[in-house]
N, C-alpha and C positions, 0 to 999 in steps of 0.2 A: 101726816108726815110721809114723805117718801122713802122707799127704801131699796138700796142698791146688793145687788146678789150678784155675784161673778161666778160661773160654773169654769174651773182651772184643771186643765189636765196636766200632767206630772210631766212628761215627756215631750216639751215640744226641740225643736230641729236645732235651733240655733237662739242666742245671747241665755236671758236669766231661765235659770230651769222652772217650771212650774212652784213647787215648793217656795222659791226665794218670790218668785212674783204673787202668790196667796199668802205668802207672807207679809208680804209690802202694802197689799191691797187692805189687810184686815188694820196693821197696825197703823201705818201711815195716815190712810183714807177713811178707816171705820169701816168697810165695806165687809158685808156679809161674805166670807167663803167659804163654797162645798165642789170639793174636788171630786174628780170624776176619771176612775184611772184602770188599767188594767190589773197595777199592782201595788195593791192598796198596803202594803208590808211596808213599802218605804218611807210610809207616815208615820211609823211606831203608833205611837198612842196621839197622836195626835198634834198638829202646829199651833201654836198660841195665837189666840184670836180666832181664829178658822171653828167652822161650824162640824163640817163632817165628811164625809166619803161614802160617795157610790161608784160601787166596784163596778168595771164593764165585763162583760155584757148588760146591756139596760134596755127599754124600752122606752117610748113615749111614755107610756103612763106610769112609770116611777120615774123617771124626770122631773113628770107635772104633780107628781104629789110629793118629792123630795122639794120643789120649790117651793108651790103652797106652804107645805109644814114652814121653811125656812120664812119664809115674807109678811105668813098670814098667821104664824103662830098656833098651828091645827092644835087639837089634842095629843094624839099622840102621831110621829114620826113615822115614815113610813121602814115597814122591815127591811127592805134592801140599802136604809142608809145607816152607815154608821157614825152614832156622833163623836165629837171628842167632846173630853172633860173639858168642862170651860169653868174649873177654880181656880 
């Protein structure tokens, strides 16, 4: 089965803020979200549905292992992402 992952930044320029579109995306659509943002505070604890946050500055290689984990279901998560509660 396929599986769709949206990486959302919080702050874009103009219409839905990031937050309302990882939100729209998760509940609407089902689609996996892990935001990707400078300030990762304005997520409190987390958006219902949404997977997690990695704060920037980032790299290529936690990118690629923040998605792995999200797609492929790793063992464990990598350090620089943070999950939210999904109860």
């Amino acid at each position: 089965m396929d599986q769709t992952l949206a990486l959302v930044d919080l702050n874009l320029r103009d219409g839905p803020t990031g937050i309302e579109i990882g939100e729209t995306l998760a509940r609407k659509y089902q689609i996996k979200v892990l935001f990707m943002t400078a300030n990762p505070r304005m997520l409190g604890e987390g958006i219902a549905g949404t997977v997690g946050v990695l704060t920037k500055p980032y790299d290529k290689k936690i990118v690629e292992a923040a998605v792995a984990y999200v797609l492929r279901n790793s063992a464990a998560p990598p350090t620089a992402l943070k999950l939210f509660n999904q109860s």
